[in-house]
N, C-alpha and C positions, 0 to 999 in steps of 0.2 A: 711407371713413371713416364712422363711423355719428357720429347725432345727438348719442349721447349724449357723444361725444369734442369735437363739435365745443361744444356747452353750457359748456366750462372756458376758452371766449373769452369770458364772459358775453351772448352772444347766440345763437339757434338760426340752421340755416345758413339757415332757410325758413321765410317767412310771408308765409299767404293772408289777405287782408282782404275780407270779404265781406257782402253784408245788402241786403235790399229798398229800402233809401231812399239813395239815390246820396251825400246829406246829410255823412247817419253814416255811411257807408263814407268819405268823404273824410274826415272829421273823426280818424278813428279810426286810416286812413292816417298822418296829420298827426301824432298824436302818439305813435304807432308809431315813426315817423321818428324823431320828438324825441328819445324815449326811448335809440334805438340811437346817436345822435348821441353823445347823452350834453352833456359838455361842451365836445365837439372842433367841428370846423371844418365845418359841413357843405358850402361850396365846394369842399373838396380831401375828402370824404368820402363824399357821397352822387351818384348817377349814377343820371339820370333816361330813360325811354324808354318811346314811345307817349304816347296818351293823345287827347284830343278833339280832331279836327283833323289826327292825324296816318294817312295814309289805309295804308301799309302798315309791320306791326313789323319792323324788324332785328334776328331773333332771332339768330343768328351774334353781332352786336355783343355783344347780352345777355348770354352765353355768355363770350364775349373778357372783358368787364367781370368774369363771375362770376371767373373764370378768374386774372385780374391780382390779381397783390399787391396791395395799400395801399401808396402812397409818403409817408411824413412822419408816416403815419398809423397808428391800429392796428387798425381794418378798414376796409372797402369797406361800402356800401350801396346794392344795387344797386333800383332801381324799375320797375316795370315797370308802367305804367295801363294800362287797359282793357285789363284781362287775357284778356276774354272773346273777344280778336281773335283770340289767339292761336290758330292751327290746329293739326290734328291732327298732322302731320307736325313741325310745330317743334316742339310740348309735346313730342315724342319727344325732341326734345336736350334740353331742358329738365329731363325724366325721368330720359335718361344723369345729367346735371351733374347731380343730388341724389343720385343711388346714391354717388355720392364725392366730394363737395362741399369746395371749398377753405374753411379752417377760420377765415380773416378775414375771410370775404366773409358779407352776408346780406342775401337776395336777396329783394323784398318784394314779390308780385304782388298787384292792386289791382282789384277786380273790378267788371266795365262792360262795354258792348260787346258785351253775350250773355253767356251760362253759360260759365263756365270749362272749358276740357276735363276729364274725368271722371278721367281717367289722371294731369293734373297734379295733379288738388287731390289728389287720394290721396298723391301722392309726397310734393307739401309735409308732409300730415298725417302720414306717416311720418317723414321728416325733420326735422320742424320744428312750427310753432304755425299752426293756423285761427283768425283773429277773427271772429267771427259777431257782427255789428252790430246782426241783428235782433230788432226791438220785443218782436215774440209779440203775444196778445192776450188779453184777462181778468189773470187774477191773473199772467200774464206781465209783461203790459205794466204793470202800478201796478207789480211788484218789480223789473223795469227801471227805471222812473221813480226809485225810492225805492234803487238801488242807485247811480243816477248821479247822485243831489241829495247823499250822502253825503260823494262828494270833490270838492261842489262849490265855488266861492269864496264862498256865503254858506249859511244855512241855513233853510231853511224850517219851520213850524211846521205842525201837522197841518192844519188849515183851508185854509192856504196850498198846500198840496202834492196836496191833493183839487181846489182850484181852479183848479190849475196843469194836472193831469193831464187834468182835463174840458176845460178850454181847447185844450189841446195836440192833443188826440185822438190822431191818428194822425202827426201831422206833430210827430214828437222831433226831426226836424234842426234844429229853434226853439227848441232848450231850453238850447245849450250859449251862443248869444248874447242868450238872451234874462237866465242866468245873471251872464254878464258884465256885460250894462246893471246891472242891480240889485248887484254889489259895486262898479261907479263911483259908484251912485245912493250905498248906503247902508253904502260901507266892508266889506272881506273879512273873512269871517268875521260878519258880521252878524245877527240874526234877523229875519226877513221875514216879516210875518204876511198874512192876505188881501187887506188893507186898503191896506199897503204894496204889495202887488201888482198889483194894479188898476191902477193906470194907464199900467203897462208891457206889459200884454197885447198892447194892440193889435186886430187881426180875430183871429176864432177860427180853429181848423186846423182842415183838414179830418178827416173820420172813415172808416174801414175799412167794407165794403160790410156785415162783420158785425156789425158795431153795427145797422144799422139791419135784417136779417134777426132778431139775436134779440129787438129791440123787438117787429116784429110777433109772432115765435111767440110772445112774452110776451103779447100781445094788449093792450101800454100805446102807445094811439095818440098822447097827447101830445109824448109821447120819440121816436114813431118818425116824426113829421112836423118834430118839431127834427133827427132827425140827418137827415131827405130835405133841409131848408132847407140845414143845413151842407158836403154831398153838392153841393147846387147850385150854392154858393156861393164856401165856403170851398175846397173838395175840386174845382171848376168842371167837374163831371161834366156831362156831358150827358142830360136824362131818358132818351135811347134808352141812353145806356149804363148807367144803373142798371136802366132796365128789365131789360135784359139780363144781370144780377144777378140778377133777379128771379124770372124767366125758369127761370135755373139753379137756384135755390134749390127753386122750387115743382115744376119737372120733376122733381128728387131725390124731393121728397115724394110726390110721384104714381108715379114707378118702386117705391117701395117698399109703395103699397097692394094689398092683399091678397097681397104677395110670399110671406110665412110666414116672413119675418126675421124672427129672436127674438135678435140678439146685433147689437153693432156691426160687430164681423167680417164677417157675414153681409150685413151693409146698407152697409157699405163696399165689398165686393167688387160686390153689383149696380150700387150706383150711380158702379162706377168710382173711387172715391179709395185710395189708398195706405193710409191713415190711418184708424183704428176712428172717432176721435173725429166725424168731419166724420157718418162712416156713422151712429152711435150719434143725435149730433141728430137726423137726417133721420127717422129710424126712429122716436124719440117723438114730433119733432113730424107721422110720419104718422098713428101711433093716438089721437093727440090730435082729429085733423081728421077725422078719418073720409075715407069714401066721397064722399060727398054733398059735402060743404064743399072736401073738395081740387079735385075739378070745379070746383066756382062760383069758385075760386081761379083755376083754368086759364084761367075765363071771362071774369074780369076782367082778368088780362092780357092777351088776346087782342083785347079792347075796345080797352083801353087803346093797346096795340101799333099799333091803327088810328086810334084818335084821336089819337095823335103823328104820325101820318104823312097829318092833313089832314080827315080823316072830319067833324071839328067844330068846323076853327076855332079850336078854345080853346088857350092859350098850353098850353105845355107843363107850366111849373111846374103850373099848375092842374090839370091830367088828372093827373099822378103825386100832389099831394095828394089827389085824390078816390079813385084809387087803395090808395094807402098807409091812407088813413082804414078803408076798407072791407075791406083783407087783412087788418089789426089787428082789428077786428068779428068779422069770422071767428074768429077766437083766441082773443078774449076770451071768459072763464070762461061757463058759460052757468049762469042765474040759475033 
């Protein structure tokens, strides 16, 4: 049975829900479910399997479940968490059962537990609907922010929605209950201005390793010692392991000197990424640094690398701010 036959049950017979923050993949799970639900019964409707805790899947059962009628009912909904359990061998049944999918059933795989098999998620995507949960970054993440404050139960005004966004940074799985305090606070449908918001914040969220790499190539130390503090704190990274961010960043810049990359393409393939965009940055913030400065960049991590591991006693936060102070230096515009 193809997709498009199964779509006149008003549900597809397969959907993956997937995304970096475990958060919003549950969340979105949740009201995936909801939606299929609809108005019916989810104890005689929905059928749940796997998930955290549960040490091996019963994909056979899975299968059985997809397989079985609805009784009382007018589909099945079948779950399957930590989809990422799932092994190469089962995703094989799992792949049969989508080539001809029973037409009441929708079977909703829930991503965790490692990468999904390569072969399912293609099937679902042929079959059925991908949710992709995730944030993105730059003008990704503010049009995520600003697509999910739209249906939300109050509404924010622009000052508000900037403040929210900086707050939240990287951690949006705070956004959908931080939404709900504020329509208890101040009534659904509401306008919520900065002012109103504030005192529901709370601790800041953490932020993404690239907030704090494009502050330095920006060379604004200010910002790039607020996102190391937030890094430390909010984010409870450990200096060695943003080091090791660091590390990666500045080694990209240093493979790409004197390469004779002239395109992203070109500086994406040397330095190993999939993707032009990641190559393209590295690439101008290599002709930006030059020769000389990318060095004293290698050298100060290299210091650094050893003075977190005892060389000098001094606390950790402190050697990554002296750090971060001085790769930012480097970058900044020269007078």
């Amino acid at each position: 049975m193809s997709a498009a036959t199964a779509t006149t049950t008003g549900h597809r017979p397969a959907y993956l829900v997937k995304g970096s923050d475990p958060s919003l993949v549950a969340q979105a799970a949740h009201t995936l479910v909801e939606q299929l639900v609809g108005g019916g019964d989810p104890s005689i409707m929905v059928e749940e399997f796997g998930g955290p805790g549960v040490d091996q899947l019963d994909v056979g059962a899975v299968v059985d479940a997809c397989t079985t009628p609805p009784f009382l009912v007018d589909r099945r909904i079948v779950v399957v968490r930590e989809a990422g359990q799932v092994v190469a061998a089962d995703a094989k049944r799992l792949v049969a059962y989508l080539a001809d999918p029973l037409p009441s059933t929708a079977l909703v795989l829930v991503a965790g537990g490692g990468a999904v098999n390569q072969a399912l998620a293609k099937a679902v995507a042929a079959a059925g609907e991908v949710v992709d949960t995730s944030v993105g970054i730059g003008k990704a993440r503010t049009q995520w922010l600003a697509d999910h404050l739209k249906g939300g139960p109050v509404r924010l005004d622009g000052p508000a929605q900037a403040r929210l966004g900086e707050h939240l940074g990287s951690d949006m799985g705070r956004l959908a209950g931080l939404l709900d305090t504020l329509a208890a606070a101040y009534g659904r449908g509401a306008t919520v201005t900065a002012a109103d918001l504030e005192p529901f914040l709370g601790e800041a969220g953490a932020l993404a390793p690239w907030d704090l790499t494009d502050a330095l190539d920006a060379g604004r130390t200010p910002q790039a010692l607020q996102v190391l503090h937030r890094m430390l704190t909010a984010g409870e990274s450990h200096p060695l392991m943003i080091l090791a961010t660091l590390h990666t960043h500045y080694r990209r810049i240093l493979r790409l000197d004197g390469s004779g990359a002239t395109s992203g393409e070109q500086a994406a393939e040397l330095i190993g990424s999939k993707s032009a965009f990641p190559g393209k940055k590295a690439l101008v913030q290599s002709n930006r640094l030059g020769t000389a400065r990318t060095a004293r960049a290698i050298q100060l991590l290299a210091e650094a690398d050893l003075d977190l591991r005892g060389t000098t006693g001094l606390p950790g936060e402190l050697v990554m701010e002296v750090l971060v102070a001085r790769l930012s230096r480097l970058a900044a515009p020269r007078r």
